[in-house]
C-alpha positions in Angstrom: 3.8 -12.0 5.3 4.1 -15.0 3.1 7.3 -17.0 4.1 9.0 -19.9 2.3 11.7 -22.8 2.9 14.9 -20.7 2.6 13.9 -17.5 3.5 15.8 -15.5 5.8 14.0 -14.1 8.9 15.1 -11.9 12.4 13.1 -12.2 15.3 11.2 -9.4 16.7 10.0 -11.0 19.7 9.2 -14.9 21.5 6.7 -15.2 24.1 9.3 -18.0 24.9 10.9 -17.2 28.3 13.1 -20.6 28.3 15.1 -19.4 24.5 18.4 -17.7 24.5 17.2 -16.1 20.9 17.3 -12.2 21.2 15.7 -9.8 18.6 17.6 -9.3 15.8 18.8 -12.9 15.7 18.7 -14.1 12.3 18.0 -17.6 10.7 16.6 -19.3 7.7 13.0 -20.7 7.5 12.7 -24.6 7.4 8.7 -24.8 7.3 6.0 -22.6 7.7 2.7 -24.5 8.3 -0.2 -21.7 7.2 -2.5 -23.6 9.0 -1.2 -23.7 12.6 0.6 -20.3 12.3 3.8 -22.2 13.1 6.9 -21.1 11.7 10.2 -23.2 11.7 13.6 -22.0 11.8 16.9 -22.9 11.7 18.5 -20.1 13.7 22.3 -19.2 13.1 22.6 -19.9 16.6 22.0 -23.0 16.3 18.8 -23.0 17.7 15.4 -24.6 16.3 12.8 -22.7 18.2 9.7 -22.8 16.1 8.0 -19.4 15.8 3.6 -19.7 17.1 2.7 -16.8 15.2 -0.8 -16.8 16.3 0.5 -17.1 20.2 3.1 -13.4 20.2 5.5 -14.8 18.5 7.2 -12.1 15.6 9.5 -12.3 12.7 10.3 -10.1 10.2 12.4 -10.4 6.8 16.0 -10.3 7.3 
């Protein structure tokens, strides 16, 4: 999945068991650093949980 400032994303799953994010919570992509596998979001929730895609972290296109 190629991902881009601006696109719109819902998360699958976080191995983060601090977050309050649920699957299916939507929000728009800040960032994506191809190198790291780390994904940054600005979630509608307000939340900016990055996503470590190469640690179980999921997102697909909203």
């Amino acid at each position: 999945m190629t991902l881009k400032k601006g696109d719109r994303v819902a998360l699958v799953q976080t191995t983060d068991p601090h977050t309050e994010l649920k699957p299916g919570d939507e929000g728009t992509v800040h960032r994506f650093d191809a190198g790291l596998s780390i994904l940054y979001v600005n979630w509608d929730s307000g939340s900016t949980l990055s996503m470590l895609l190469d640690d179980g972290d999921e997102v697909r296109p909203a």
